[in-house]
C-alpha positions in Angstrom: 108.6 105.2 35.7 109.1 105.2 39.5 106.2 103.2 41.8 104.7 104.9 44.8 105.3 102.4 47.4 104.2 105.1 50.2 100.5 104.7 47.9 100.2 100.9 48.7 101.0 101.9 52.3 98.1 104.4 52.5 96.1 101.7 50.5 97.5 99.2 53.5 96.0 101.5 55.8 92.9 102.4 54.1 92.0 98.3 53.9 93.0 98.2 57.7 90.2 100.9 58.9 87.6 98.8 56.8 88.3 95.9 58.7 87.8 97.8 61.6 84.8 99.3 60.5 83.2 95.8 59.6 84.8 94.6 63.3 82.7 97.4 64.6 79.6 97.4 62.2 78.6 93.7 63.5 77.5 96.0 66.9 73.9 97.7 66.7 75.5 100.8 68.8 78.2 101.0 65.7 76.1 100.5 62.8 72.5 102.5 64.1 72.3 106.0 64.6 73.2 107.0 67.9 74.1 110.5 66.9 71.2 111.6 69.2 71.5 109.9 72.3 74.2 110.5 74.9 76.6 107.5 74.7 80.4 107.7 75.1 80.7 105.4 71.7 79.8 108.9 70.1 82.9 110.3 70.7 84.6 107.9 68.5 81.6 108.1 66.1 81.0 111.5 65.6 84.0 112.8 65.6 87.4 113.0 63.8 88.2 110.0 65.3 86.4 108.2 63.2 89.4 108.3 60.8 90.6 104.6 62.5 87.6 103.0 61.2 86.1 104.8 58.3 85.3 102.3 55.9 83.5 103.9 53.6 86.0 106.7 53.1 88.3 104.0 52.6 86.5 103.2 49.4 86.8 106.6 48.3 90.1 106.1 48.7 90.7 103.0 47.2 88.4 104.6 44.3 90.6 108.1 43.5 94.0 106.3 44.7 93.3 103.3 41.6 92.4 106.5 39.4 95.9 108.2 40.2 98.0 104.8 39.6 96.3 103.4 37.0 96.4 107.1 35.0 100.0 107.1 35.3 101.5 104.8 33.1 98.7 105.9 30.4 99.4 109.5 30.8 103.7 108.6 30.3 103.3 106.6 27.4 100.1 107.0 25.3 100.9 104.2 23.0 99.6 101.7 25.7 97.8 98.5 24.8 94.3 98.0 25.5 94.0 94.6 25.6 97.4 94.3 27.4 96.2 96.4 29.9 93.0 94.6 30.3 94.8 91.5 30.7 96.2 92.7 33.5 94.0 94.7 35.1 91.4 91.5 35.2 94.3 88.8 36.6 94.5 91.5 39.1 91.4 91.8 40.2 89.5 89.5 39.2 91.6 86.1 39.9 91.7 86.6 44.0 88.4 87.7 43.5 87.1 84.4 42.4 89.0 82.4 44.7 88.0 84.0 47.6 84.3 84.1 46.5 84.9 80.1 46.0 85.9 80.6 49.9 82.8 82.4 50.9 80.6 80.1 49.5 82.0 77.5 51.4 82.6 79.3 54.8 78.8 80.4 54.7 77.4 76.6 54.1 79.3 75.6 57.0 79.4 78.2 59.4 76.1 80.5 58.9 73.9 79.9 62.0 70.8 81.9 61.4 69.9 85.4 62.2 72.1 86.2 65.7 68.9 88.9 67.2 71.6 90.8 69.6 73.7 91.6 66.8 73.4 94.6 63.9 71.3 94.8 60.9 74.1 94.8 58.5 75.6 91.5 60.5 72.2 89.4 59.5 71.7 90.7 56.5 75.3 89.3 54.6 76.7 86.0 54.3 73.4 84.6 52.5 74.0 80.4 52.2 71.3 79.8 50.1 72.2 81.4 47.0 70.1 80.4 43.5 72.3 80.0 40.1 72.0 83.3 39.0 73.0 84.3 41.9 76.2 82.6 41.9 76.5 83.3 38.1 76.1 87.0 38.9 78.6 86.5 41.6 80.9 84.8 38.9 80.6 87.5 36.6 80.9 90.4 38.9 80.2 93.1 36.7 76.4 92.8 36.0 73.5 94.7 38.4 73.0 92.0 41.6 72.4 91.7 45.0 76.5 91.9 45.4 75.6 92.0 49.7 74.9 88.8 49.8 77.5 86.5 50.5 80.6 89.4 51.2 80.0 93.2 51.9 82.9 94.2 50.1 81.9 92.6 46.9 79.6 96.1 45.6 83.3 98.1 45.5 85.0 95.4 43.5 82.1 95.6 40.9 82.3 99.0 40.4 86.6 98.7 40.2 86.2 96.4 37.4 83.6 98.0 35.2 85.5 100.9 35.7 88.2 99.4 34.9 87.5 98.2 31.5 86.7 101.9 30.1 89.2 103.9 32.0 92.0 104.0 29.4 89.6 106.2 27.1 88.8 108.3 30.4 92.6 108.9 30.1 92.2 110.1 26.9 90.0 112.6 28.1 91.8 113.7 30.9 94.9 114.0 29.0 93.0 115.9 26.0 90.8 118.4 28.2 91.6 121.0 30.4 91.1 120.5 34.2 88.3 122.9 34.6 86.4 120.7 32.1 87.4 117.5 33.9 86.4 118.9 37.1 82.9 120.0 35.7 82.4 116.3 33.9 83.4 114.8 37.0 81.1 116.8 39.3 78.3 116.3 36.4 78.6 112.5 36.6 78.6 112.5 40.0 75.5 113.8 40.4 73.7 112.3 38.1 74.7 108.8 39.6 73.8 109.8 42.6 70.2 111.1 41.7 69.8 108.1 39.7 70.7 106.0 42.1 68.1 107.8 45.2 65.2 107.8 42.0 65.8 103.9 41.4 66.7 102.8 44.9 64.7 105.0 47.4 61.9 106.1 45.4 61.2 103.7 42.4 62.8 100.5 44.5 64.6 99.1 41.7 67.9 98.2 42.4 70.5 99.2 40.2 73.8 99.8 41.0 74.7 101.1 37.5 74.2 104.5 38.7 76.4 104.4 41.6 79.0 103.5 38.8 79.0 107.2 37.1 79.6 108.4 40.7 82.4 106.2 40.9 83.9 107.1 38.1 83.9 110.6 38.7 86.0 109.8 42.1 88.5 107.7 39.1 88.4 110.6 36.9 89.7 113.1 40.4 92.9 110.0 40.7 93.5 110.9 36.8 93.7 114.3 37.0 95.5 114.5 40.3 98.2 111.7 38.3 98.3 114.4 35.4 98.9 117.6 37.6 101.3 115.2 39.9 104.5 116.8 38.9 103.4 120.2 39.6 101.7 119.6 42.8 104.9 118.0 44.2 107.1 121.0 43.5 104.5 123.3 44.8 104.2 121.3 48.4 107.5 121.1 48.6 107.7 124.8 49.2 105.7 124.9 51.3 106.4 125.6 55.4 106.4 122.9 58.0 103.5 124.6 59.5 101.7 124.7 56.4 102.1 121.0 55.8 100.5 119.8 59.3 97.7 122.3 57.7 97.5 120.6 55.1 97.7 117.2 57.4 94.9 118.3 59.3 92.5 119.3 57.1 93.1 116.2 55.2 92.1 114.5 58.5 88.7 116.6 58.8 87.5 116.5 55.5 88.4 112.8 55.3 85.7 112.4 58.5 83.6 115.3 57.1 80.3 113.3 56.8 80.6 112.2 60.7 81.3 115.5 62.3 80.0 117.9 60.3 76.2 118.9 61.8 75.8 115.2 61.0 72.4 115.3 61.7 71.4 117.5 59.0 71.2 114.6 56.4 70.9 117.8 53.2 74.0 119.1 54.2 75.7 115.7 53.4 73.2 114.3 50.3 75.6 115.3 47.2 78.6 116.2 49.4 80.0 113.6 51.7 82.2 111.8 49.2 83.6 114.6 47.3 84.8 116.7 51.1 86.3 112.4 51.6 87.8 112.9 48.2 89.2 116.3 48.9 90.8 114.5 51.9 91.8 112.0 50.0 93.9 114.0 47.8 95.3 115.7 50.5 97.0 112.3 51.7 98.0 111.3 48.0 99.8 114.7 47.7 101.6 114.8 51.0 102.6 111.3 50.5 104.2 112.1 47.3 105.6 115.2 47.9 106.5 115.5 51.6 110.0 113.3 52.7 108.5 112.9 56.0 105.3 111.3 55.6 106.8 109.9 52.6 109.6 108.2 55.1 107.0 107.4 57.3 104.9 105.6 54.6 107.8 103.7 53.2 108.4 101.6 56.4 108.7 98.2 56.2 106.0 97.0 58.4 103.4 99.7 56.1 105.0 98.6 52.8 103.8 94.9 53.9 100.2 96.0 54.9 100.0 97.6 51.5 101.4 94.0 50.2 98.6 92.3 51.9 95.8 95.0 51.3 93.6 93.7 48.7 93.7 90.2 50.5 93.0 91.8 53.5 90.1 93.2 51.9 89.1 90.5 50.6 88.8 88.3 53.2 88.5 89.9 56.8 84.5 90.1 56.5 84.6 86.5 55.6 87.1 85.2 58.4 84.7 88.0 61.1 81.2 86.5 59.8 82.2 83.0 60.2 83.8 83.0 63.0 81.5 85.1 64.9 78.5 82.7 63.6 80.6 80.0 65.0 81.3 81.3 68.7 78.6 83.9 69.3 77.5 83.3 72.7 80.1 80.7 73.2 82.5 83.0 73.9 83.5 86.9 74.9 82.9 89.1 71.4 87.0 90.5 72.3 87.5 87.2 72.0 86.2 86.5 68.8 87.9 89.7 67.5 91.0 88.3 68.0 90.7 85.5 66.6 88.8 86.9 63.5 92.3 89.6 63.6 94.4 86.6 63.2 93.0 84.5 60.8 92.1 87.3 58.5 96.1 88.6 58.4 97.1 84.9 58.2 94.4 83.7 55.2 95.5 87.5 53.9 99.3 86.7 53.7 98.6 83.1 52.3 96.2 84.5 49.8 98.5 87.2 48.8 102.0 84.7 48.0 99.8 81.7 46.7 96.9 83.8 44.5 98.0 87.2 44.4 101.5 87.2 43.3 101.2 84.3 40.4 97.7 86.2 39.1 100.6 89.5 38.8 102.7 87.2 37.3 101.0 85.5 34.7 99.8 89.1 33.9 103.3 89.8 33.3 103.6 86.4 31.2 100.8 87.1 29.0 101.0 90.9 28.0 105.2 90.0 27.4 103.8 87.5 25.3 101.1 89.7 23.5 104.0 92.2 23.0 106.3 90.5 21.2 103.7 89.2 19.0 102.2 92.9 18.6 106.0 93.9 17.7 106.0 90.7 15.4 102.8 92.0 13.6 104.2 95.6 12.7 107.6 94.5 11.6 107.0 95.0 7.3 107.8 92.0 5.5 
């Protein structure tokens, strides 16, 4: 079974405009709605361009992109393992997860300074010091309902990847079983029920509850699946198709991708139910012409993109950290471009550290431990 390296690339990238995003977000101008008033940061905002720092739409990715890959193997050999997968699947994730979060804890005790007034909302409202024991347990446990802003702002994405996680084999199933027009319809039905639970509980009942959120997340999973199933197809079908129709395709991949900041943005109906699943048409845009076109394919297999795709979950991981700390640190000290750069080369520095030192032994022992499992499994059928 051949890997996708172009994938991690567009996963490389992905992680790279969330770091941007966050870079961005820690500035009221970037993280209030200035759709409204005439300033030049809305041409970046409101516009396509908003591609280079779309971190949410990154998520989406990150969402349907783990659906394709991790449908993939299950829909090639059925007879997978459950628990050898799950092994895996939580070394993985969960392993960098915890050392980093060990790191956040830290980083906020030391460096936190209080609430910075000229900076946004979403700046002094993350990177908590003072966490309780729940708190930390939640943290810990990472799949339970908690306040996962707390400490890290990427921590609510990794929740919802590892509950996800844990069930999607027997989403497989159905995918495999069902045909697409049902998928589609079960997708697009837990969609929006997740998101309607989630505006009932959060916005008009004020319970938070991020369980809801899950079903919507899944349903973005379940489009990865069934774009992994239809993969061979797709790729003979795009790769008949014209040069001129590709960059079509190319482009509207880009505009659906940004659809939720250009598109009569200010009419918030238009975008309620919608946003994520015009991102996630986008999104499957980029998967297909990265698998099927040799150009972008070429493109997305350079050595440089290959590497950022190494590095991405680390980077992810830790670039909020690195830009809250710092920035609490030198705020006022020093020029913000300042502390960009710095918080830029930390974060790829802590990022390729974390990804040869935590990273690659977590995949290892992954490795180790399902080889292990196997032969015993294999051991276990063999009839006396």
């Amino acid at each position: 079974m051949n890997r996708y390296r172009q994938l991690d690339s567009l996963r490389g990238l992905a992680a790279l405009s969330v770091l941007l995003h966050h870079f961005l977000l820690i500035l009221p101008e970037f993280y209030k709605n200035t759709f409204s008033n005439v300033e030049k940061v809305n041409i970046m905002k409101y516009s396509p361009l908003h591609i280079f720092f779309a971190g949410h739409e990154a998520v989406v990715l990150f969402f349907v992109l783990s659906g394709f890959v991790l449908a993939i193997p299950m829909l090639v050999d059925r007879r997978s393992i459950y628990s050898m997968y799950l092994i895996k699947r939580i070394l993985r994730i969960y392993m960098p997860y915890i050392v980093a979060l060990f790191i956040s804890i830290i980083a906020a005790k030391i460096f936190y300074s209080g609430n910075i007034i000229e900076l946004s909302t979403w700046f002094n409202k993350t990177f908590e010091p003072d966490l309780n024991t729940q708190q930390i347990i939640q943290h810990f446990l990472l799949i339970p309902n908690f306040y996962n802003y707390k400490l890290n702002p990427v921590i609510w994405s990794l929740v919802q990847e590892m509950r996800i996680s844990i069930i999607f084999p027997f989403v497989v199933i159905f995918i495999s079983r069902f045909k697409s027009h049902y998928v589609i319809m079960t997708s697009l039905m837990l969609s929006f029920v997740g998101l309607t639970g989630d505006i009932l509980t959060n916005n008009a009942l004020y319970i938070p509850n991020d369980y809801f959120i899950t079903l919507h997340c899944l349903a973005l999973f379940i489009l990865g699946g069934l774009l992994a199933k239809h993969r061979n197809e797709l790729i003979q079908s795009v790769r008949t198709f014209t040069k001129s129709t590709k960059i079509i395709l190319l482009i509207s991949a880009i505009l659906t991708y940004t659809y939720a900041w250009w598109f009569f943005y200010s009419i918030r109906i238009v975008h309620l139910f919608i946003d994520d699943w015009m991102t996630a048409l986008g999104v499957s845009f980029f998967i297909i012409l990265a698998i099927s076109s040799y150009k972008v394919s070429k493109a997305l297999t350079l050595r440089p993109l290959i590497f950022m795709g190494n590095i991405s979950y680390s980077l992810y991981l830790y670039h909020s950290i690195v830009l809250l700390s710092i920035t609490h640190l030198l705020f006022g000290k020093v020029n913000i471009s300042i502390i960009w750069t710095l918080s830029l080369i930390i974060t790829f520095i802590v990022a390729v550290l974390s990804y040869y030192f935590v990273e690659q032994p977590s995949i290892k022992l992954g490795k180790e431990l399902t080889q292990i499992y196997k032969a015993k499994y294999k051991l276990s059928q063999v009839k006396p």
